[in-house]
C-alpha positions as CSV (number, residue, x, y, z in Angstrom):
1,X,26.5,-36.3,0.6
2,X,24.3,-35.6,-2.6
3,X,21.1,-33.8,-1.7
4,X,18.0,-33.0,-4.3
5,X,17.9,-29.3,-2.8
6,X,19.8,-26.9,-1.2
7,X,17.6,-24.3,0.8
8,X,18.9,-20.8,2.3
9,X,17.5,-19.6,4.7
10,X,15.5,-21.4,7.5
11,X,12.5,-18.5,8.2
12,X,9.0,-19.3,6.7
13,X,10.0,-19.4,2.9
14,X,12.6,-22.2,3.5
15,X,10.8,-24.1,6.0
16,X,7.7,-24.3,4.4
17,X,10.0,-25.1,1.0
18,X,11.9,-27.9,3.0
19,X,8.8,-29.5,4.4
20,X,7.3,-30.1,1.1
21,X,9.4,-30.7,-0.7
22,X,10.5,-33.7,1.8
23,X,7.1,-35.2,2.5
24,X,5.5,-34.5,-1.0
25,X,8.2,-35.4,-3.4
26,X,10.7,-37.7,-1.1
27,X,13.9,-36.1,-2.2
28,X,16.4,-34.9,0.4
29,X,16.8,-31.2,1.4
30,X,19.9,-29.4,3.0
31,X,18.5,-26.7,4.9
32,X,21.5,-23.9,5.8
33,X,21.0,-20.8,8.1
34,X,23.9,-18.0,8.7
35,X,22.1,-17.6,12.0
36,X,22.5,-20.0,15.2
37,X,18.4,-20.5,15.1
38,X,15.7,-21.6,13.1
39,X,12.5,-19.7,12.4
40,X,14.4,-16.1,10.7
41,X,12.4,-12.9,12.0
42,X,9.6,-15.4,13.6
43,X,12.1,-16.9,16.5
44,X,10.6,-17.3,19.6
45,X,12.1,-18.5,23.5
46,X,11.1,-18.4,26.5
47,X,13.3,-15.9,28.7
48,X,14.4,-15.8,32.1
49,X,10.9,-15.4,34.0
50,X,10.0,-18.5,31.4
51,X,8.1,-15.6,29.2
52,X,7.9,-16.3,25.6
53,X,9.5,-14.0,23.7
54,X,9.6,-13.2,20.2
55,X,13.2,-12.0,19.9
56,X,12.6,-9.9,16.8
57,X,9.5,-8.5,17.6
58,X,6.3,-9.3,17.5
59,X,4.8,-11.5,15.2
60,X,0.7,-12.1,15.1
61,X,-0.8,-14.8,13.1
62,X,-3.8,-13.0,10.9
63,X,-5.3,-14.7,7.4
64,X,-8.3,-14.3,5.7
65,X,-7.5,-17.3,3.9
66,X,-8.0,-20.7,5.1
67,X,-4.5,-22.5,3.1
68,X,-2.0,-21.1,5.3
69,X,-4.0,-21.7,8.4
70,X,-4.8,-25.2,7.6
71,X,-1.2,-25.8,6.6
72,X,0.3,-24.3,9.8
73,X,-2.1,-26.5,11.5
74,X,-0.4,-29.8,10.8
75,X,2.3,-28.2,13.4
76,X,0.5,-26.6,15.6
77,X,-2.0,-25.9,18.2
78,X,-3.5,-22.6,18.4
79,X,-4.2,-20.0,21.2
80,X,-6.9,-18.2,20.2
81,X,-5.7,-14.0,20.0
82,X,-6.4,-10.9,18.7
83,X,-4.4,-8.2,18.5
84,X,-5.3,-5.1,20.1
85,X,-2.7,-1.9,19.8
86,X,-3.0,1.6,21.9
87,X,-1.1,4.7,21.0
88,X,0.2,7.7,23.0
89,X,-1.0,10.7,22.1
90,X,-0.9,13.9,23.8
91,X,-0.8,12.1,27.1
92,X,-3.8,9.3,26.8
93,X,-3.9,5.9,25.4
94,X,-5.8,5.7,22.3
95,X,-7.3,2.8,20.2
96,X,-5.1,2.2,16.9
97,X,-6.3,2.1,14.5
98,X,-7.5,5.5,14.9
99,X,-11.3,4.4,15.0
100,X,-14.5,5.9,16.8
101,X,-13.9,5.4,20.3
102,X,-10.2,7.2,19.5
103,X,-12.5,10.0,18.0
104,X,-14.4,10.5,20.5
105,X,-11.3,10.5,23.0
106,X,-9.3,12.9,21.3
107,X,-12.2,15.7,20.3
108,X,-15.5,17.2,22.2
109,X,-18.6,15.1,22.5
110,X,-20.5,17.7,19.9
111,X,-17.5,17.7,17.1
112,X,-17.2,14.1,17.1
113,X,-20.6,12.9,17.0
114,X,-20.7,15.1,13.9
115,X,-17.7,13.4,12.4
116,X,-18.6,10.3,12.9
117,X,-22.1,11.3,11.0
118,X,-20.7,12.3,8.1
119,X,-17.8,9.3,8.1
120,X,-20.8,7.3,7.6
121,X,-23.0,8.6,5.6
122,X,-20.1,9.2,3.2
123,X,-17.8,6.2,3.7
124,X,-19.9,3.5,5.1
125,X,-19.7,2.2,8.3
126,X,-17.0,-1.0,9.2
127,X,-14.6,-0.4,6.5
128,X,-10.7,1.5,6.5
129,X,-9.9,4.6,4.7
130,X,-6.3,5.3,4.1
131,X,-5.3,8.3,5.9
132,X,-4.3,10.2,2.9
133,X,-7.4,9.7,1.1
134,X,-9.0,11.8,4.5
135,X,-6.5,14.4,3.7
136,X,-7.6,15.0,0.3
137,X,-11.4,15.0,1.1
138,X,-13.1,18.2,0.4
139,X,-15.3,18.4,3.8
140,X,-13.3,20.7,5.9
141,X,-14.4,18.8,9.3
142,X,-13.1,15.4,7.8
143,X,-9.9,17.5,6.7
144,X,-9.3,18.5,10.0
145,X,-9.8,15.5,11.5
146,X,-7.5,13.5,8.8
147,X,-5.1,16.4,9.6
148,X,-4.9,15.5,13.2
149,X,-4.5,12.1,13.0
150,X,-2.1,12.7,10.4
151,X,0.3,14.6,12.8
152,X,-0.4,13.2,15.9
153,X,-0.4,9.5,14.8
154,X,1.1,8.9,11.4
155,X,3.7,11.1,10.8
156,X,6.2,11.1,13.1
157,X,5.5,7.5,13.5
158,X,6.2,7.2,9.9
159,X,9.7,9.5,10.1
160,X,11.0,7.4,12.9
161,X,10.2,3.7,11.5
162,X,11.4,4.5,8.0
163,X,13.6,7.7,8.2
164,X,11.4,9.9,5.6
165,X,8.2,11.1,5.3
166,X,4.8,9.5,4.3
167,X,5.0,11.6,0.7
168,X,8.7,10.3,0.1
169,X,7.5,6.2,0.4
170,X,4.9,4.5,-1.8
171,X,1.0,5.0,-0.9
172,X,0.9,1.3,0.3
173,X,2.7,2.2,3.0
174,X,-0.3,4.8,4.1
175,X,-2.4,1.7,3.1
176,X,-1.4,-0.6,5.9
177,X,-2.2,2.3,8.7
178,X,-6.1,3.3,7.6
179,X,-8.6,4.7,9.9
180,X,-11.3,2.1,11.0
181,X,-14.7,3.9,10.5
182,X,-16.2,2.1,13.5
183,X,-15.9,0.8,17.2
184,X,-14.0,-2.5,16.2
185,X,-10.8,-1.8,18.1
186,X,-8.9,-4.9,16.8
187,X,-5.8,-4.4,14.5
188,X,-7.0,-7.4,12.5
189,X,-10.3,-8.0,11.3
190,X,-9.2,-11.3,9.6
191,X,-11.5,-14.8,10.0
192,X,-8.0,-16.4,11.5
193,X,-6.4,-14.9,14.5
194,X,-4.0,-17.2,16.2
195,X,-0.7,-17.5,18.0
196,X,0.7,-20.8,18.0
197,X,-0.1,-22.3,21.6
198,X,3.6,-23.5,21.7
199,X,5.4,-20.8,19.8
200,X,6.7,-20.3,16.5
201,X,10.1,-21.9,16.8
202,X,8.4,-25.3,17.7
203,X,6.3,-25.0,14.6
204,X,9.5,-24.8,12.9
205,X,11.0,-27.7,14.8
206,X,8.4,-29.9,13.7
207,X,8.3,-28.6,9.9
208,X,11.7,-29.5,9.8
209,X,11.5,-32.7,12.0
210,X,11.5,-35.0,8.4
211,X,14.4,-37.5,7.8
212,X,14.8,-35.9,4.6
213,X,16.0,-33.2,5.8
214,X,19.3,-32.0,7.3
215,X,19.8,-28.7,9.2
216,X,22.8,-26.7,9.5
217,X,23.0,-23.9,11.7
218,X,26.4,-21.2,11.3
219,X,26.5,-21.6,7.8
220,X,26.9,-18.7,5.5
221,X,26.0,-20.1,1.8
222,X,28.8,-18.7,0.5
223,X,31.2,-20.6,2.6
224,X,29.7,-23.7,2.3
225,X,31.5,-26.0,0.8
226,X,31.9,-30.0,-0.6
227,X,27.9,-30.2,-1.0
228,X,26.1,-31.3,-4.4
229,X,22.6,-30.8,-4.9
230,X,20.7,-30.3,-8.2
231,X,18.4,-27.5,-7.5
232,X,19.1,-24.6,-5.3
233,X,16.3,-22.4,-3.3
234,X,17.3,-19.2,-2.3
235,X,15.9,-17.3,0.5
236,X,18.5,-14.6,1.2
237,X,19.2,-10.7,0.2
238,X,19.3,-11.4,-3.6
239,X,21.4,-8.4,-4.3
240,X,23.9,-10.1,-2.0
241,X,23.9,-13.3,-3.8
242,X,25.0,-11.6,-6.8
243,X,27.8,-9.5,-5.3
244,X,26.0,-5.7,-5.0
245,X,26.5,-5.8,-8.9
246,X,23.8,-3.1,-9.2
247,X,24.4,-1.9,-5.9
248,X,22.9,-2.3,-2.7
249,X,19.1,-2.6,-2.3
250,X,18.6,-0.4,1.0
251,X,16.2,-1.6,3.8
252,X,15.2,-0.4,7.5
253,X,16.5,-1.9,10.4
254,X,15.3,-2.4,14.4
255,X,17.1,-2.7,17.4
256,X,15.2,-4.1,20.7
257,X,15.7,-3.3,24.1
258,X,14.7,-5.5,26.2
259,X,13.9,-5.6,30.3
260,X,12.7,-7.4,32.7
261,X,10.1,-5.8,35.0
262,X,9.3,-6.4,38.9
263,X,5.5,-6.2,38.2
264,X,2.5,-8.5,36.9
265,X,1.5,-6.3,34.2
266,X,3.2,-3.1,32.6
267,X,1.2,-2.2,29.8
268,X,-2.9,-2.8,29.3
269,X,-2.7,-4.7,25.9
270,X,0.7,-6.4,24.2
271,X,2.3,-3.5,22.2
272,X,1.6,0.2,23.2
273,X,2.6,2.8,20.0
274,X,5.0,6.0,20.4
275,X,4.2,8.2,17.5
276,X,5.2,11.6,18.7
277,X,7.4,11.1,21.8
278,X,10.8,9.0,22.1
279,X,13.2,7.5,20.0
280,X,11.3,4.4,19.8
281,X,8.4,3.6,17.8
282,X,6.7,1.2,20.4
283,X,6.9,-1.3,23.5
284,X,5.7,-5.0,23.7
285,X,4.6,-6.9,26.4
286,X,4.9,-10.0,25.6
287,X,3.0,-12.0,28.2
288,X,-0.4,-10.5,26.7
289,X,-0.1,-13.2,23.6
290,X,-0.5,-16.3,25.4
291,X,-2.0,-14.9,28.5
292,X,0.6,-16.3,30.8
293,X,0.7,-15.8,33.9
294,X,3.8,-14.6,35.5
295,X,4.7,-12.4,38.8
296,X,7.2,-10.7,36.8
297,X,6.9,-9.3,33.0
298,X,9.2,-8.6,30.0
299,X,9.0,-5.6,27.4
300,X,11.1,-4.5,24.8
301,X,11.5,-1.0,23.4
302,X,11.6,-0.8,19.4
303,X,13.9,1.4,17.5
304,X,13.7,1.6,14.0
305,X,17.5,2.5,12.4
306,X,19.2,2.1,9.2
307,X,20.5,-1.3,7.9
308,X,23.8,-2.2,7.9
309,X,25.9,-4.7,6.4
310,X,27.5,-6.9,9.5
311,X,25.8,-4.6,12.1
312,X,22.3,-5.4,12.3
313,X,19.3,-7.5,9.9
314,X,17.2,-6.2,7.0
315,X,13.6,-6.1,8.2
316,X,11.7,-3.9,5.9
317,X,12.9,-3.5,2.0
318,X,11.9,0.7,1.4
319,X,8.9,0.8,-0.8
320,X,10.1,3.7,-3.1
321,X,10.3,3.8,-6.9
322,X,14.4,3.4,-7.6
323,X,14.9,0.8,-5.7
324,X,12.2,-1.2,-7.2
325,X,13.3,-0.9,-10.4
326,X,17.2,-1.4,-9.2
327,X,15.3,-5.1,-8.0
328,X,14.2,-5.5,-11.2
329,X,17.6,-5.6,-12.5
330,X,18.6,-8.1,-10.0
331,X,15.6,-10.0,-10.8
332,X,16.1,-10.3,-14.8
333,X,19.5,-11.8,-13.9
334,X,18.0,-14.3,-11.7
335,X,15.9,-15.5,-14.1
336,X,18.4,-16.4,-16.3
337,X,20.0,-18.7,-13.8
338,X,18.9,-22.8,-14.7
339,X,18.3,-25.1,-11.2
340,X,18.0,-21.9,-9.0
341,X,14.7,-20.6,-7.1
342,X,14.4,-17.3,-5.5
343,X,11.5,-17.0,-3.0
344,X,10.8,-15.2,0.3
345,X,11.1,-11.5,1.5
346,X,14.7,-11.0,1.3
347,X,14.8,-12.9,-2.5
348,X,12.0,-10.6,-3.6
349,X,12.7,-7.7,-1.9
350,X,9.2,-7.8,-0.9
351,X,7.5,-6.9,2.7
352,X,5.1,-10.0,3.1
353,X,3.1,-10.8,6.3
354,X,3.6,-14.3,7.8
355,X,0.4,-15.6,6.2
356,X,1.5,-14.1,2.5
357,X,5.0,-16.0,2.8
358,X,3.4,-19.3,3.9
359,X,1.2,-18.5,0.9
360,X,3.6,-17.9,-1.5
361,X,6.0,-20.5,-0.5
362,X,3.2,-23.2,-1.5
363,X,2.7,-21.3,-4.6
364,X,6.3,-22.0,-5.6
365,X,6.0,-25.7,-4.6
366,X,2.6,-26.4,-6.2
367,X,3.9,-24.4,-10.0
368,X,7.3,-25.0,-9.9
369,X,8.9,-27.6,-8.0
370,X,7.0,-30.2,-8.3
371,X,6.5,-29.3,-12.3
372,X,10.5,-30.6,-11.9
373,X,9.0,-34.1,-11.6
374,X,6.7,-34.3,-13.7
């Protein structure tokens, strides 16, 4: 059979590619996936005690931007959540991110009303501040308190999820855990907070629910074989598309453990943080998203680990200089290549939140593909 476009990969950047390009434009899409699922990273089932789990961790729903919202809504349903996250540290269970209430858990009554002062009256209230930017601040109170959050929440944190330091990665990094000068302990302050009422994997059952498109499960691209299509969207690991010419582009990896506990509730909130103790960065409990109601309750442990070719899945691309620029390579050949679209984490070797991919994915179909009809 002749399809318009072949699509790799069936996470957000495909779907979201697929569905558009099959209601908007009318052409037929093959959609392959080397996994036996639908959804990538996002996949969600219910388990054993008929809790929803999200296989490869968990994934929260946060925009500040109404187009990805209102386009996920066509397939969904929302339940209504915002994310709250505690961390260990030296024995209690603090608000993350580090915020007011944390401060005034973790130092005396007299020393932290004195902080929190002169966080305000320097900083503003309600805003973030990267943890770094504390460091270098020239008060010696607000030094020592960005010291101790720096140790006791951030930095062996940071060693175990990426395998280095804080200093060794690029400052976004540092970016995307600030301190929250204020007593809003949610992890998100985006206008949308949602989890879809059904799951994720039924949004992507109905994104893909189109007659113009066909699904294939099992497939690895490079095996496929007797298909003709005009345009190709690429979704994978582009340094594997082009046969490690350059070399490898290196990325962290997780492994999850997961259990099934005899009790109604084993944590207070849906993901509890491990910064300084254990070998894993942090448990969920994944009956706190949609609130349901069980007898029994499942977690799962997170350990961060190296990836591997054939033994585990890329997760995060490692924001360092050289291997941004050995993308860049990779990324001047692809755009020498006629009829062939890279989009999505993997293709850009580029951590993007849910909302950013569903984002960029209509980007691609609003200035690209459908410039091919024009």
């Amino acid at each position: 059979m002749k399809f318009d476009f072949l699509i790799v990969g069936a996470g957000f950047s495909g779907a979201v590619l697929a569905e558009r390009i099959a209601s908007q434009l009318n052409k037929k899409v093959l959609i392959i996936d080397k996994r036996d699922h639908i959804g990538g990273n996002a996949f969600d089932e219910p388990d054993k005690n008929g809790i929803l789990v999200h296989k490869y961790g968990p994934h929260i729903f946060h925009t500040q931007s109404s187009k990805p919202y209102d386009y996920l809504s066509q397939f969904t349903e929302w339940h209504k959540y915002e994310h709250r996250v505690l961390g260990s540290v030296d024995g209690e269970l603090i608000p993350i991110p580090f915020n007011f209430d944390s401060l005034h858990q973790c130092f005396p009554k007299e020393f932290a009303d004195k902080l929190e002062e002169k966080l305000i009256s320097k900083f503003g209230e309600g805003i973030k501040i990267p943890i770094l930017k504390l460091k270098e601040d020239k008060d010696e109170d607000i030094r020592i308190l960005a010291d101790y959050i720096y140790n006791k929440v951030f930095l062996n944190y940071t060693k175990k999820q990426w395998g280095m330091t804080p200093e060794e990665l690029d400052p976004s990094v540092s970016s995307r855990i600030p301190v929250m000068l204020g007593r809003d302990d949610r992890y998100f302050q985006d206008e949308y907070q949602q989890l879809p009422s059904k799951g994720y994997t039924e949004v992507f059952k109905k994104m893909l629910n189109h007659p113009n498109i066909t699904l294939r499960l099992n497939t690895e691209f490079k095996s496929l074989q007797e298909v003709e299509y005009d345009y190709l969207i690429y979704t994978g690991a582009i340094d594997e598309y082009f046969n490690y010419e350059f070399g490898a582009l290196p990325y962290r990896s997780l492994r999850f453990q997961f259990e099934n506990v005899a009790q109604t509730e084993f944590q207070p909130v849906s993901q509890v943080n491990y910064p300084n103790e254990h070998d894993f960065t942090r448990i969920t409990e994944f009956k706190h998203f949609l609130n349901q109601k069980r007898e029994a309750t499942t977690i799962a442990y997170e350990y961060p680990e190296q990836f591997e070719e054939g033994k585990n899945e890329r997760f995060y691309p490692i924001p360092q200089k050289p291997n941004q620029e050995l993308y860049e390579k990779y990324k001047e050949k692809a755009n020498t290549l006629p009829n062939v679209f890279f989009a999505g984490r993997l293709a850009e070797y580029k951590y993007y939140n849910m909302n950013e991919i569903i984002a960029v994915a209509l980007l691609v179909f609003d200035t690209k593909i459908k410039k091919l009809y024009l």
